[in-house]
VMD Tcl script that builds the backbone (N, CA, C; Angstrom):
set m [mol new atoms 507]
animate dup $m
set s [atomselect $m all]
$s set {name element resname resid chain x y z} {
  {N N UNK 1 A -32.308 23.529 10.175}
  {CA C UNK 1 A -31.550 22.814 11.185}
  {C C UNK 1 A -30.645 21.802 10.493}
  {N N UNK 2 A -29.699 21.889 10.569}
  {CA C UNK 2 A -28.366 20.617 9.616}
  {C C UNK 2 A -28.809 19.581 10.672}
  {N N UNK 3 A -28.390 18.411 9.627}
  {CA C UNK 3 A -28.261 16.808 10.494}
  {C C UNK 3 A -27.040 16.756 11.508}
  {N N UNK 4 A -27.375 15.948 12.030}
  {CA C UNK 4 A -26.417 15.758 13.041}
  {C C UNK 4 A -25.298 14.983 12.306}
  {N N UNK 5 A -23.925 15.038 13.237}
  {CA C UNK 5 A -23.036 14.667 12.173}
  {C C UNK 5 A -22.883 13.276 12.608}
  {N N UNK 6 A -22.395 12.587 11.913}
  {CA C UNK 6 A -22.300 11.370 11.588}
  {C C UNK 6 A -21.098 10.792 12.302}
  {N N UNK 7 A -21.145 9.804 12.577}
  {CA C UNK 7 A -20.005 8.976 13.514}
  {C C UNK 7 A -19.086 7.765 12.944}
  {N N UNK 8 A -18.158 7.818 12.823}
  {CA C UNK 8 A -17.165 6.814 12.389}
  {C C UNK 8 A -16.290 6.406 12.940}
  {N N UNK 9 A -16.007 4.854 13.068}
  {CA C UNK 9 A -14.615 4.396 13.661}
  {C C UNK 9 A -13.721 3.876 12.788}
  {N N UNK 10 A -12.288 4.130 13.174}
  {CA C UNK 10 A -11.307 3.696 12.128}
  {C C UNK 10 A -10.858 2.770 13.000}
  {N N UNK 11 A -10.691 1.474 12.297}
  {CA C UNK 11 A -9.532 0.831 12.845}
  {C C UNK 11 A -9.018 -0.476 12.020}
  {N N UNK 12 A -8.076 -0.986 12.401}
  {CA C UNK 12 A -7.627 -1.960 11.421}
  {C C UNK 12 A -8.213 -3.256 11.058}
  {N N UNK 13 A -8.168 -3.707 10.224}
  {CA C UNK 13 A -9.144 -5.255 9.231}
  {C C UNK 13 A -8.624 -6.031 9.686}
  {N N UNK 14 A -9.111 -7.088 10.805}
  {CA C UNK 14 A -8.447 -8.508 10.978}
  {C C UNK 14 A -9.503 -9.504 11.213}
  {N N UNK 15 A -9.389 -10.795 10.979}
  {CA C UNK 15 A -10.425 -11.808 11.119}
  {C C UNK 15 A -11.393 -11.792 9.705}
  {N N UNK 16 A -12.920 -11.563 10.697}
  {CA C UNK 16 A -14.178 -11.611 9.993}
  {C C UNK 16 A -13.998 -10.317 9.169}
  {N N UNK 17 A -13.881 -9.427 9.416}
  {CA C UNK 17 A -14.055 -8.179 9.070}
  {C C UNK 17 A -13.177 -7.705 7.663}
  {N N UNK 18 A -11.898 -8.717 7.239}
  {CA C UNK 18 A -11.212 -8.438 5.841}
  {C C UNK 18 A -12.356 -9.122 4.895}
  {N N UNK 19 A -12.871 -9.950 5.551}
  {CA C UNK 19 A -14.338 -10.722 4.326}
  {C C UNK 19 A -15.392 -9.538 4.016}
  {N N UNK 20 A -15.788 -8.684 5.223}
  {CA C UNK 20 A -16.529 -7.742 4.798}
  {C C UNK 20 A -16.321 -6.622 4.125}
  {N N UNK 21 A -14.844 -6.397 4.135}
  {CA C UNK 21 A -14.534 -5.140 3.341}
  {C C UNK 21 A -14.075 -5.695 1.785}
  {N N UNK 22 A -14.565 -7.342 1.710}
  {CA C UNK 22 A -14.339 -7.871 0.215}
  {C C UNK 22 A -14.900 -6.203 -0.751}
  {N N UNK 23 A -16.295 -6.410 -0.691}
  {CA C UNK 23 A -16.769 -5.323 -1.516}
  {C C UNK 23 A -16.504 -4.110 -2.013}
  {N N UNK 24 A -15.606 -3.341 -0.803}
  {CA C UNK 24 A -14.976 -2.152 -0.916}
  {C C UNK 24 A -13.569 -2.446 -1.698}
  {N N UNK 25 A -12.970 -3.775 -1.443}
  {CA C UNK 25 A -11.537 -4.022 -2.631}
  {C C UNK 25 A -11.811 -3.840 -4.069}
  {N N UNK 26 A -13.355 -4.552 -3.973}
  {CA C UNK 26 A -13.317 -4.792 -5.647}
  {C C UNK 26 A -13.895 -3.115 -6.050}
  {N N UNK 27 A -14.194 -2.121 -5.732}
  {CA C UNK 27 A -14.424 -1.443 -5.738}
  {C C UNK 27 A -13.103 -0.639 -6.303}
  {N N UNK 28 A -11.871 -0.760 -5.565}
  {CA C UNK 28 A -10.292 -0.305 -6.199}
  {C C UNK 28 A -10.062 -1.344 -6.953}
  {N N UNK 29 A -9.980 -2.644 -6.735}
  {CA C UNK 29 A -9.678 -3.415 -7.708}
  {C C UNK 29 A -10.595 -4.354 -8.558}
  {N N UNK 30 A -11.391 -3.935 -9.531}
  {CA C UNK 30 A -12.356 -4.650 -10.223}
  {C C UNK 30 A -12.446 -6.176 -10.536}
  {N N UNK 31 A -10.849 -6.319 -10.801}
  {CA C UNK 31 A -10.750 -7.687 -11.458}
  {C C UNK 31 A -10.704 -8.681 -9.837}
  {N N UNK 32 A -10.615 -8.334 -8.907}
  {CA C UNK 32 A -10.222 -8.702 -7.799}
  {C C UNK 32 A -10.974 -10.078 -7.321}
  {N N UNK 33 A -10.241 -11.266 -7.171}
  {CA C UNK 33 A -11.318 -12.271 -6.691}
  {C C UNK 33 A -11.527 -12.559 -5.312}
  {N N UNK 34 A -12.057 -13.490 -4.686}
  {CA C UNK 34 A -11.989 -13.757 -3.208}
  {C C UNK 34 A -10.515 -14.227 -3.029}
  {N N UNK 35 A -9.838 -15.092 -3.207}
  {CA C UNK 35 A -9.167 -15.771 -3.244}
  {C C UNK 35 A -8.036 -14.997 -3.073}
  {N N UNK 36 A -7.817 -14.308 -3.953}
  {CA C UNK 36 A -6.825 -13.191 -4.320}
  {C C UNK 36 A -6.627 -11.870 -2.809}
  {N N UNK 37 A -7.814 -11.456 -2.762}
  {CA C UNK 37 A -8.171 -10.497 -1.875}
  {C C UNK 37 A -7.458 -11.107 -0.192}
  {N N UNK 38 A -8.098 -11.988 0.095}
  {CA C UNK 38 A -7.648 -13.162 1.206}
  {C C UNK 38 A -6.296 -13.996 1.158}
  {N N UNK 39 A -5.436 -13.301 0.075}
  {CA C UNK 39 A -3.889 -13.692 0.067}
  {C C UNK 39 A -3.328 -12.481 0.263}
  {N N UNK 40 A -4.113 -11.338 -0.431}
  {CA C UNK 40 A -3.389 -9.782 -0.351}
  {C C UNK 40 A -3.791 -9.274 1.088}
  {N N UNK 41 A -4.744 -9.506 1.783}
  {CA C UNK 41 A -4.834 -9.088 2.970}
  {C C UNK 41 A -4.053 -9.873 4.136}
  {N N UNK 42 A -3.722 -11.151 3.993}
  {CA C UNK 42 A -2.678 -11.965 4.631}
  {C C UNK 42 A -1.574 -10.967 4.422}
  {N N UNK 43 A -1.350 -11.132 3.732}
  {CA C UNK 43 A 0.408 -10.360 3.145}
  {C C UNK 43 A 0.505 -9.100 3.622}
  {N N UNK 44 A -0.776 -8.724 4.039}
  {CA C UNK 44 A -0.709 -6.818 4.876}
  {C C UNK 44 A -0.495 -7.120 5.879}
  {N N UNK 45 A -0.406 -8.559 6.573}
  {CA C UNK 45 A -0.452 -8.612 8.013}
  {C C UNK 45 A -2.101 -8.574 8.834}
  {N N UNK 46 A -3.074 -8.666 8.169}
  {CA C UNK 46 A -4.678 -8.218 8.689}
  {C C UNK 46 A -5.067 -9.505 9.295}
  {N N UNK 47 A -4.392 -11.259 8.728}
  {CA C UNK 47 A -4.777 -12.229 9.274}
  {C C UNK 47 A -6.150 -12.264 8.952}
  {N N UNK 48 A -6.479 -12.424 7.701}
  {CA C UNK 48 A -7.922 -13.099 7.792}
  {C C UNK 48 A -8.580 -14.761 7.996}
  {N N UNK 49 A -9.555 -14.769 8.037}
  {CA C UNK 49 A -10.089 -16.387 9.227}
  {C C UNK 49 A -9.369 -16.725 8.270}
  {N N UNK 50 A -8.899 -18.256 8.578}
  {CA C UNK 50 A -8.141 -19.633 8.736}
  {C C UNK 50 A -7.141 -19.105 7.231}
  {N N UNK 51 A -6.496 -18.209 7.820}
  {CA C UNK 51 A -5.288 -17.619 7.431}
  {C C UNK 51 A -4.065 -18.286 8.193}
  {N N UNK 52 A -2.993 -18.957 7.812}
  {CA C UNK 52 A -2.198 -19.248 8.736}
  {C C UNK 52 A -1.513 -18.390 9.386}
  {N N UNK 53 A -1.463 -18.321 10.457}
  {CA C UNK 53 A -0.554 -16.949 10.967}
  {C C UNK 53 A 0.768 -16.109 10.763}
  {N N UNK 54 A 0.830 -15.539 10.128}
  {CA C UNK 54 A 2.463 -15.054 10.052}
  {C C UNK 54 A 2.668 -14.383 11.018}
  {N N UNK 55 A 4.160 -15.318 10.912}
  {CA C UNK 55 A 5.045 -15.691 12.187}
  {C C UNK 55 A 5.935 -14.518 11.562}
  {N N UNK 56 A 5.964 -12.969 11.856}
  {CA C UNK 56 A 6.936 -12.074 11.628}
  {C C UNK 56 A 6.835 -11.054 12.905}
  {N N UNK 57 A 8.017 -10.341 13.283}
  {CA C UNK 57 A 8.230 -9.330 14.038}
  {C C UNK 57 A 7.223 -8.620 14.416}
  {N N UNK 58 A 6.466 -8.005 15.823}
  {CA C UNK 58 A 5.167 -7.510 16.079}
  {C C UNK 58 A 5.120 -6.520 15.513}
  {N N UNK 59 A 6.737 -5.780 15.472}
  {CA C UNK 59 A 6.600 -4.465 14.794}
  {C C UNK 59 A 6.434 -4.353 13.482}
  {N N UNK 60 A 7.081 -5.173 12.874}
  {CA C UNK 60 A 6.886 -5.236 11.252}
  {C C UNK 60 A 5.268 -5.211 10.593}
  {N N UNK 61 A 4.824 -5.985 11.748}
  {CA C UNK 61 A 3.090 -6.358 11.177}
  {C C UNK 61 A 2.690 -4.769 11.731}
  {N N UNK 62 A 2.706 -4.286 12.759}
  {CA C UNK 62 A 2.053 -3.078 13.182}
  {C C UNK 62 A 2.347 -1.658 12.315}
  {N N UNK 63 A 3.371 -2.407 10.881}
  {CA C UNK 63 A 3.488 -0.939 10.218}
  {C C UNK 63 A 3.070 -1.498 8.763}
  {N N UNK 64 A 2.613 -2.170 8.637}
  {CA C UNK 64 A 1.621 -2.185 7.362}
  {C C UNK 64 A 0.497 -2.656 7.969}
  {N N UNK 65 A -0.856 -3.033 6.613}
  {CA C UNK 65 A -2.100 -3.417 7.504}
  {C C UNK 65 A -3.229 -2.604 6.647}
  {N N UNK 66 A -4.099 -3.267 6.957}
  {CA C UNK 66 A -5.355 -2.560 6.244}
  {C C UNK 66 A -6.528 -1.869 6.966}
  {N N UNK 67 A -6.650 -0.531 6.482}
  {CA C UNK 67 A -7.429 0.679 8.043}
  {C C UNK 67 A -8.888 0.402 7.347}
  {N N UNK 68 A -9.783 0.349 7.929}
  {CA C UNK 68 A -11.300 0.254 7.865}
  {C C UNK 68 A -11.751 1.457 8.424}
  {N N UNK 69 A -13.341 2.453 7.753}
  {CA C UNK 69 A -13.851 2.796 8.403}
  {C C UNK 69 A -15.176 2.671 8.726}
  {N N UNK 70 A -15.590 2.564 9.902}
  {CA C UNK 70 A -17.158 1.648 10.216}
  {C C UNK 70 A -18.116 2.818 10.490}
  {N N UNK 71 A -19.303 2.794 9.902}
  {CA C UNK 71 A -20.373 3.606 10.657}
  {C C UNK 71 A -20.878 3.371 11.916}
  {N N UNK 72 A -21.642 3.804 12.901}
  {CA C UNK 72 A -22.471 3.389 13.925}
  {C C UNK 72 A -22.900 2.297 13.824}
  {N N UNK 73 A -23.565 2.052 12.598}
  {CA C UNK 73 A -24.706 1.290 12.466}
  {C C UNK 73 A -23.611 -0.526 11.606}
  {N N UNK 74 A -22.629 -0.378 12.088}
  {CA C UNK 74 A -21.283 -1.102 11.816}
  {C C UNK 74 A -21.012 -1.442 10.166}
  {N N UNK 75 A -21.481 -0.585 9.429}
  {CA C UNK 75 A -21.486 -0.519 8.300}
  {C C UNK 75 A -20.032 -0.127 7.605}
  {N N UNK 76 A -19.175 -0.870 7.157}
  {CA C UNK 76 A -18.239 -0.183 6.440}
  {C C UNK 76 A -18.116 0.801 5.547}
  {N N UNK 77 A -17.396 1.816 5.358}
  {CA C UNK 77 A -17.895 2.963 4.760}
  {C C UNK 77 A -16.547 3.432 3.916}
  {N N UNK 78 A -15.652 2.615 4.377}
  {CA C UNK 78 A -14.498 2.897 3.447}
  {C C UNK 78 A -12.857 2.282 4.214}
  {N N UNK 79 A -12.222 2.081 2.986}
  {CA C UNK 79 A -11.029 0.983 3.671}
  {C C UNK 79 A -9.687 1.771 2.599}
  {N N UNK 80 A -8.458 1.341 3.419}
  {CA C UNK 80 A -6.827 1.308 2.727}
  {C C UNK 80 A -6.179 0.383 3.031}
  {N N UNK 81 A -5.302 0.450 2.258}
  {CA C UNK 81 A -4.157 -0.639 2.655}
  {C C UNK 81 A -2.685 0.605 3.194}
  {N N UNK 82 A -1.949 0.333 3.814}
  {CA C UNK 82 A -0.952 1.388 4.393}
  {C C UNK 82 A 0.211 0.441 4.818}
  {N N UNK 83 A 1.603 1.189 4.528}
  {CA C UNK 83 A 3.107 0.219 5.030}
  {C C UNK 83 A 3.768 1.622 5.382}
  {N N UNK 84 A 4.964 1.426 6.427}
  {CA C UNK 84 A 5.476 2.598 6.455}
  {C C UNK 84 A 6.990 2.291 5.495}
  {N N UNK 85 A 7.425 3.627 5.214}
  {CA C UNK 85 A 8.236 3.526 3.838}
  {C C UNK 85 A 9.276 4.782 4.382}
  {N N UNK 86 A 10.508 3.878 4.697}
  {CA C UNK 86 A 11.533 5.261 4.066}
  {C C UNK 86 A 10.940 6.572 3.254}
  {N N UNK 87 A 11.478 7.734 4.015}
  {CA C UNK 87 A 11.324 9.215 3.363}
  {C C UNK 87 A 12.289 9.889 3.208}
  {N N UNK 88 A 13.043 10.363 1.921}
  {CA C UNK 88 A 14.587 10.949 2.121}
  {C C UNK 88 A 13.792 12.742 2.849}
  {N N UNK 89 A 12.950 12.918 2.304}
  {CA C UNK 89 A 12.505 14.627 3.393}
  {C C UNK 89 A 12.010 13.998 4.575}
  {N N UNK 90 A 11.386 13.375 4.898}
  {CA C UNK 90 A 11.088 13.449 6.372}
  {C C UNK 90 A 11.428 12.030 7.211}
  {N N UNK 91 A 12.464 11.497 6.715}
  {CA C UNK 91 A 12.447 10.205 7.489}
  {C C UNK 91 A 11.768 9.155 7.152}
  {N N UNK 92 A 10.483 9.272 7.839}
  {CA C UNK 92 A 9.481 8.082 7.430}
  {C C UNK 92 A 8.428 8.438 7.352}
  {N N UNK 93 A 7.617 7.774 6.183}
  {CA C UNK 93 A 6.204 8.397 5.304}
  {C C UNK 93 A 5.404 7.073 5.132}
  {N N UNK 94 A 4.172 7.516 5.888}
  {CA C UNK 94 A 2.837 6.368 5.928}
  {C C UNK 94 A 2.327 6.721 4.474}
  {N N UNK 95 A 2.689 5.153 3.747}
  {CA C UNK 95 A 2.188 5.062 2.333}
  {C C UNK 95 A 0.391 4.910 2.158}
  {N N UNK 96 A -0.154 4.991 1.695}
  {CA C UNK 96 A -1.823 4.975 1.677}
  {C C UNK 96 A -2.227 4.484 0.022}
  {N N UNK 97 A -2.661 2.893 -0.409}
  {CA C UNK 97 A -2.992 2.741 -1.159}
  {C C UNK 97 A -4.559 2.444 -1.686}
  {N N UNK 98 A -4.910 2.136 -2.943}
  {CA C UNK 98 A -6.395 0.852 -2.517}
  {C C UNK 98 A -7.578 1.666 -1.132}
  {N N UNK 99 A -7.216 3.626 -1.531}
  {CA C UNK 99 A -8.551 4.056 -1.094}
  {C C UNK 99 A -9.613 4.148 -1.280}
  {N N UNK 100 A -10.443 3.566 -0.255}
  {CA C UNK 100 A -12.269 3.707 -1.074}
  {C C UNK 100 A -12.944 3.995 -0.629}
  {N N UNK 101 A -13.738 4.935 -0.560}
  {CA C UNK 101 A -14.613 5.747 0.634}
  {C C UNK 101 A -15.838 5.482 -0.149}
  {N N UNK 102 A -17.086 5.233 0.489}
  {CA C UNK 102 A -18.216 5.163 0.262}
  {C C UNK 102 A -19.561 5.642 0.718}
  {N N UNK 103 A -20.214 6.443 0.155}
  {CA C UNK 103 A -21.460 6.918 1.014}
  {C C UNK 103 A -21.952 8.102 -0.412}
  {N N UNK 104 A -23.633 6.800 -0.730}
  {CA C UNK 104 A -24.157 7.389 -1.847}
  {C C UNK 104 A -24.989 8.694 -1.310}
  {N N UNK 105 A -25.285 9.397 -0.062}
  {CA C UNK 105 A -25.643 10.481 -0.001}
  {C C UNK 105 A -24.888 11.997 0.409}
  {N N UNK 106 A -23.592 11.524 1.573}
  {CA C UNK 106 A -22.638 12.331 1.987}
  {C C UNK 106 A -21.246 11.854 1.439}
  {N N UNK 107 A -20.475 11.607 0.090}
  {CA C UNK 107 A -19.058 11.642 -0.072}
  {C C UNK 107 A -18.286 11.758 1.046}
  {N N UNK 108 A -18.582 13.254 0.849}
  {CA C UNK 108 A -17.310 13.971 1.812}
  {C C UNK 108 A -17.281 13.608 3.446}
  {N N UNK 109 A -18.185 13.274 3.902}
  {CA C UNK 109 A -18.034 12.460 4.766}
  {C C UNK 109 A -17.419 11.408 5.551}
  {N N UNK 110 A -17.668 10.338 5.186}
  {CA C UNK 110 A -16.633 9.044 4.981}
  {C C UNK 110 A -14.980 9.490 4.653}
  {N N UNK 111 A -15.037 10.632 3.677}
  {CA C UNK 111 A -13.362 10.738 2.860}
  {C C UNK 111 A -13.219 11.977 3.714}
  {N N UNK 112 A -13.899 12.744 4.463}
  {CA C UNK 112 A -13.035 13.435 5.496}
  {C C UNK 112 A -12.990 12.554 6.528}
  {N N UNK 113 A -13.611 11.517 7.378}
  {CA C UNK 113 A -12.693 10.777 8.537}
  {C C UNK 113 A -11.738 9.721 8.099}
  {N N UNK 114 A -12.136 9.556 6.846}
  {CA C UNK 114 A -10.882 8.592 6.549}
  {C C UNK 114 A -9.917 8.811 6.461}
  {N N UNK 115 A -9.277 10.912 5.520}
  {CA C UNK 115 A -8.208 11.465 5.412}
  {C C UNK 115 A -7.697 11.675 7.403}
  {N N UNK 116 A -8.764 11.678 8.274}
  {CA C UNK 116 A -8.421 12.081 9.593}
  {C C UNK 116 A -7.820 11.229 10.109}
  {N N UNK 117 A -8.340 9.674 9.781}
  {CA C UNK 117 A -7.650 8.446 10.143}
  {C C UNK 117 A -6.529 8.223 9.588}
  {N N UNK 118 A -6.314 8.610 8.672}
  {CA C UNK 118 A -5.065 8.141 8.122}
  {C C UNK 118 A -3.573 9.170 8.962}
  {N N UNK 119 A -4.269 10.758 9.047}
  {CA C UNK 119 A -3.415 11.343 9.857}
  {C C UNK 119 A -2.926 10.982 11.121}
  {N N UNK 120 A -4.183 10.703 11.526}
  {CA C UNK 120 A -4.093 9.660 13.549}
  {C C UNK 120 A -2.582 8.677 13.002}
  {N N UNK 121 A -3.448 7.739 12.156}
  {CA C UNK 121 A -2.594 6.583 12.209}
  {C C UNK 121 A -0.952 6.752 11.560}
  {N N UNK 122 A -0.667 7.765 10.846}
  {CA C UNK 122 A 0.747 8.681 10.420}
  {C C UNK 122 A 1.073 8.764 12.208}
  {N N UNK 123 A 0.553 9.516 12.909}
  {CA C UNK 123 A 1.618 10.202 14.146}
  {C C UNK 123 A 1.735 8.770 15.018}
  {N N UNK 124 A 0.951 8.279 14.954}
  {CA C UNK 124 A 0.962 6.619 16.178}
  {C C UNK 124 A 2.257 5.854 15.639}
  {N N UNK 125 A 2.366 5.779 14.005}
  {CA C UNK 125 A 3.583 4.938 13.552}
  {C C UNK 125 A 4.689 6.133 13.531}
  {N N UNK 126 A 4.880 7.188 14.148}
  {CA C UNK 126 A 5.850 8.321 14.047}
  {C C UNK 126 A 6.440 8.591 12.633}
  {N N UNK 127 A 5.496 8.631 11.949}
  {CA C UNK 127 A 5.503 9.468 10.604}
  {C C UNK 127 A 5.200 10.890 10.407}
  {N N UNK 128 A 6.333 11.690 9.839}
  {CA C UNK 128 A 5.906 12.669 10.101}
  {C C UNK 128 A 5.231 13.357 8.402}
  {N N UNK 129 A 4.771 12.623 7.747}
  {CA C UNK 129 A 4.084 13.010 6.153}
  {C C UNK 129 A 3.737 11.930 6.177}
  {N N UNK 130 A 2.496 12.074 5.211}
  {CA C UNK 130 A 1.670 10.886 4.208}
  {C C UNK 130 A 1.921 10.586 3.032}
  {N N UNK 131 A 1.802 9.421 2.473}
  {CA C UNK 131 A 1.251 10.174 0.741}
  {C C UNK 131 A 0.352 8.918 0.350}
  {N N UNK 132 A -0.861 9.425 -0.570}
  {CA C UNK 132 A -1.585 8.758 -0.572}
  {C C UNK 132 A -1.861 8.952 -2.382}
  {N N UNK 133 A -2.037 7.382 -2.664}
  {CA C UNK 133 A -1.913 7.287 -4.062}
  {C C UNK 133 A -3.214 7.132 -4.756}
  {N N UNK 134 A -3.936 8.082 -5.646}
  {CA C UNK 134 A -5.392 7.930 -5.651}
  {C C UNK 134 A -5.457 6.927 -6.563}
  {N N UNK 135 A -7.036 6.263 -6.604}
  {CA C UNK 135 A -6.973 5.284 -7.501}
  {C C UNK 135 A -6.999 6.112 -9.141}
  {N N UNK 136 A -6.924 5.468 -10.098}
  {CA C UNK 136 A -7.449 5.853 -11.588}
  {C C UNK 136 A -8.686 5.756 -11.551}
  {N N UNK 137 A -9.482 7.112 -12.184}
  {CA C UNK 137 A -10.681 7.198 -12.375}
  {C C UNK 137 A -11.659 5.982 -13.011}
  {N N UNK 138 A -10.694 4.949 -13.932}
  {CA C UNK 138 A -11.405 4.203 -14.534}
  {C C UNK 138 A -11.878 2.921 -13.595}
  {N N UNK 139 A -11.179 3.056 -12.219}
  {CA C UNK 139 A -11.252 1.673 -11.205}
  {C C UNK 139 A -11.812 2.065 -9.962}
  {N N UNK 140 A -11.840 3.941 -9.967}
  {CA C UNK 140 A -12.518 3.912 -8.355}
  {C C UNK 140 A -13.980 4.621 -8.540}
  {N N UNK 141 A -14.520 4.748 -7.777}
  {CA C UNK 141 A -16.407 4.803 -7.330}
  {C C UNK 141 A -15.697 6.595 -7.887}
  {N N UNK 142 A -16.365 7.113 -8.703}
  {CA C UNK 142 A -15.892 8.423 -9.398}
  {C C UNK 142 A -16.378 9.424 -7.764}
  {N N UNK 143 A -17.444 9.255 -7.510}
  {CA C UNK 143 A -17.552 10.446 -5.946}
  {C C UNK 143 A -16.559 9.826 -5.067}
  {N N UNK 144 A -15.649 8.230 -4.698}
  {CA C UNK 144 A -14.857 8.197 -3.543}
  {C C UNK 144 A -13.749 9.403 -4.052}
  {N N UNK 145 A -13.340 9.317 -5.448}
  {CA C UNK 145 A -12.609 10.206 -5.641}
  {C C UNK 145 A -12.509 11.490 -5.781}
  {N N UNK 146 A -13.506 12.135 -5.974}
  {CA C UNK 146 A -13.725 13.587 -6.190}
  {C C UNK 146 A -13.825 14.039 -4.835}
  {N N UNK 147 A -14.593 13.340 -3.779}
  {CA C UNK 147 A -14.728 13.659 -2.617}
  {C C UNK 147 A -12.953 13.406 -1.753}
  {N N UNK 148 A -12.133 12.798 -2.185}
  {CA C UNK 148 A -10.947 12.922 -1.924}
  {C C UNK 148 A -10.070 13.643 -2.587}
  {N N UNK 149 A -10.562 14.309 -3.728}
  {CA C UNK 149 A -9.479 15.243 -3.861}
  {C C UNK 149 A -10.175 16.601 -3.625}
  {N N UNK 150 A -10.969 16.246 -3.273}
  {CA C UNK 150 A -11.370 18.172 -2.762}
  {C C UNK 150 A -11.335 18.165 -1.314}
  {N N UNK 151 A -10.815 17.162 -0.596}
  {CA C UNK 151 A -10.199 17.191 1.179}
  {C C UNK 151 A -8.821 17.370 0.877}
  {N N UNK 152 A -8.044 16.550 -0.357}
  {CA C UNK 152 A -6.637 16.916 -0.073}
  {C C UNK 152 A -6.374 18.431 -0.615}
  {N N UNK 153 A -7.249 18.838 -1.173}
  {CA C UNK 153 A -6.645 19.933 -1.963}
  {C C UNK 153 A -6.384 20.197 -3.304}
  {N N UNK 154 A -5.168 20.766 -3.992}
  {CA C UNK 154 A -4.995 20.909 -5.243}
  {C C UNK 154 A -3.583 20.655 -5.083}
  {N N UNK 155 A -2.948 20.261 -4.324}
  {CA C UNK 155 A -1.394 20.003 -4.324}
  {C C UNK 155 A -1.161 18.384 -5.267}
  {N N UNK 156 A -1.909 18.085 -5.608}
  {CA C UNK 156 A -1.453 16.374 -6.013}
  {C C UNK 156 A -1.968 16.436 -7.213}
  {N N UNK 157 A -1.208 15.500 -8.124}
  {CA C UNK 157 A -0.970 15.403 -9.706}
  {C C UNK 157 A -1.866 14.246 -9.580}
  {N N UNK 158 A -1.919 13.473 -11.125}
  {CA C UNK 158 A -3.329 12.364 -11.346}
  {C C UNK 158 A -2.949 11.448 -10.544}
  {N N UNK 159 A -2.092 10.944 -9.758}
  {CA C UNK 159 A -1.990 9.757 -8.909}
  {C C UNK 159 A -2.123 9.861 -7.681}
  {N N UNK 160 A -1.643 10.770 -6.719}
  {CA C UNK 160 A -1.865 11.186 -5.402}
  {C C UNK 160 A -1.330 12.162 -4.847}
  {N N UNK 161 A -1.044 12.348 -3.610}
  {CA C UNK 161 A -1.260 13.333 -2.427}
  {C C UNK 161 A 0.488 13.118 -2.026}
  {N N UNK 162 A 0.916 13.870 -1.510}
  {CA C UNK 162 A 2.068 13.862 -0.527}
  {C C UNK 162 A 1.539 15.029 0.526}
  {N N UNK 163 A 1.776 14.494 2.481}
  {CA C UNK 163 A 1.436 16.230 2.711}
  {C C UNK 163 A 2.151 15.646 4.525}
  {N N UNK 164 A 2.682 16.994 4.770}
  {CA C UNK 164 A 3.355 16.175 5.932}
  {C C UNK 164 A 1.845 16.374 7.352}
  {N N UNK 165 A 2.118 15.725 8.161}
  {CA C UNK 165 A 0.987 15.640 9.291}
  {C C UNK 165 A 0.805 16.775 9.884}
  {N N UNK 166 A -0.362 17.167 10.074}
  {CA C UNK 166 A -1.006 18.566 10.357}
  {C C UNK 166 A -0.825 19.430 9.543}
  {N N UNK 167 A -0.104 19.066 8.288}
  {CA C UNK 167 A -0.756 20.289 7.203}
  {C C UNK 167 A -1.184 20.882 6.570}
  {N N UNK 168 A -1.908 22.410 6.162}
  {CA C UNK 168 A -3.218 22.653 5.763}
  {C C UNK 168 A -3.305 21.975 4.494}
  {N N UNK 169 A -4.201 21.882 3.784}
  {CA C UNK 169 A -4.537 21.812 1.994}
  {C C UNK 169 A -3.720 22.022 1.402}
}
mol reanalyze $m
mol bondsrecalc $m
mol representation Tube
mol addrep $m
């Protein structure tokens, strides 16, 4: 009998919740301090506590930002940072950096709803491609990555993914 499958919510880091995904940064970024982390997540637009507010365009903030994904059990399980970016092929392309998927018994798990979230969140900002830049083996959790490149496929060289929305491997 297989387990039942597992449940995840994606949604974006603001407040309390950029403090909790501290762990998953330093995870892409090793050298990474608090301090640091809580200026770079300001600057995505995520507003973490007694962050002063930036005062910029609603739309501007709603196209960068940092995507979280939570277990049931409200456990973070993996996070990005994302901006939307001029595309000379398709217009406009949801950038995907600082991926980290986590889960020491199911990989592929976590890094298949996260690749799903990231697609959701491509068609909501009317992007019609992704590209997602993997970390270097020497800075990311070696299964977030293996378990992400065997969801994207074999189309992407040592840094990342390009793939337009809804398309296969």
């Amino acid at each position: 009998m297989a387990a039942p499958r597992r449940q995840f919510v994606a949604r974006r880091l603001r407040g309390a919740d950029v403090l909790r995904a501290f762990p998953l940064a330093r995870l892409a970024a090793g050298h990474l301090t608090l301090a640091a982390w809580l200026r770079y997540a300001e600057a995505m637009g995520a507003e973490p506590p007694g962050a002063k507010r930036i005062r910029r365009a609603r739309a501007a903030r709603s196209e960068r930002g940092l995507l979280a994904l939570e277990d049931r059990r409200g456990y973070l399980q993996g996070f990005c940072s994302f901006a939307v970016r001029p595309d000379l092929a398709a217009g406009r392309r949801l950038d995907v950096d600082n991926i980290v998927t986590l889960d020491l018994i199911d990989s592929e798990g976590p890094a298949g709803e996260m690749i799903g979230s990231i697609e959701k969140l491509a068609r909501e900002l009317d992007c019609p491609a992704f590209a997602i830049r993997l970390p270097p083996d020497r800075l990311a959790a070696g299964a977030s990555r293996h378990a992400l490149e065997a969801l994207l496929g074999t189309r992407h060289d040592q840094s990342g993914v390009y793939r337009l929305v809804g398309a296969a491997k």
